[in-house]
C-alpha positions in Angstrom: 137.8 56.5 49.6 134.1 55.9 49.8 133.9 56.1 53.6 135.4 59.5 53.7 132.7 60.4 51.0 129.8 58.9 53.0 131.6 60.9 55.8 131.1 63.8 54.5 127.7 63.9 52.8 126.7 63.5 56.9 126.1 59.5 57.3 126.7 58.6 60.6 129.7 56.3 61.2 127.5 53.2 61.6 125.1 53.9 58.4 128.4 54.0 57.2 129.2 50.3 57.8 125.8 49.0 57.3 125.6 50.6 54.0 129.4 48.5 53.0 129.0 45.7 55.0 131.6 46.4 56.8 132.4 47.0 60.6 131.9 49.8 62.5 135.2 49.7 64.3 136.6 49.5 60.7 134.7 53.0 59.8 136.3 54.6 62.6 139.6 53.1 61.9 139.7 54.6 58.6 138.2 58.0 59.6 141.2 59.0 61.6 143.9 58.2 58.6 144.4 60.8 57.3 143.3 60.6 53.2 146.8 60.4 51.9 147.3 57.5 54.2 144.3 55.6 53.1 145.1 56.3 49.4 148.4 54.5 49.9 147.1 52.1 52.0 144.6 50.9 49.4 146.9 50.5 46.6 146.8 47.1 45.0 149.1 44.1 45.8 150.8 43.7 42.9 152.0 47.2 42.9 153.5 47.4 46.8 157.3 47.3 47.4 157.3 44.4 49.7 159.4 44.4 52.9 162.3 41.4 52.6 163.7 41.7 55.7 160.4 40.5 57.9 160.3 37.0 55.2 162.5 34.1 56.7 164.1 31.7 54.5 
C-alpha cells in the first residue's frame, strides 16, 4: 500500500493526502489497519466472495 510506504520514508500524514489526493482522515484510517488488513481490503471487486445474506430479494 502506497500510504504505508510514504509512511515510512517519513511523510507526514497530511503530505501524505496532499500528495494522493486524498483525505487526511482517510491517511489515518488506513495507518491503523494493520497491512494484512489493507492488502485484503484492497483486493479487486470481481475477485471478493460477496455476502448473500445482507442482499434482499
Amino acid at each position: 500500500m502506497e500510504i504505508h510506504q510514504l509512511r515510512r520514508k517519513g511523510f507526514l500524514k497530511g503530505k501524505i493526502a496532499r500528495k494522493l489526493d486524498i483525505a487526511r482522515n482517510t491517511v489515518y484510517s488506513y495507518l491503523q489497519r494493520a497491512h494484512e488488513e489493507m492488502t485484503e481490503c484492497m483486493v479487486p471487486s470481481r475477485n471478493r466472495k460477496i455476502n448473500l445474506i445482507n442482499i434482499k430479494s
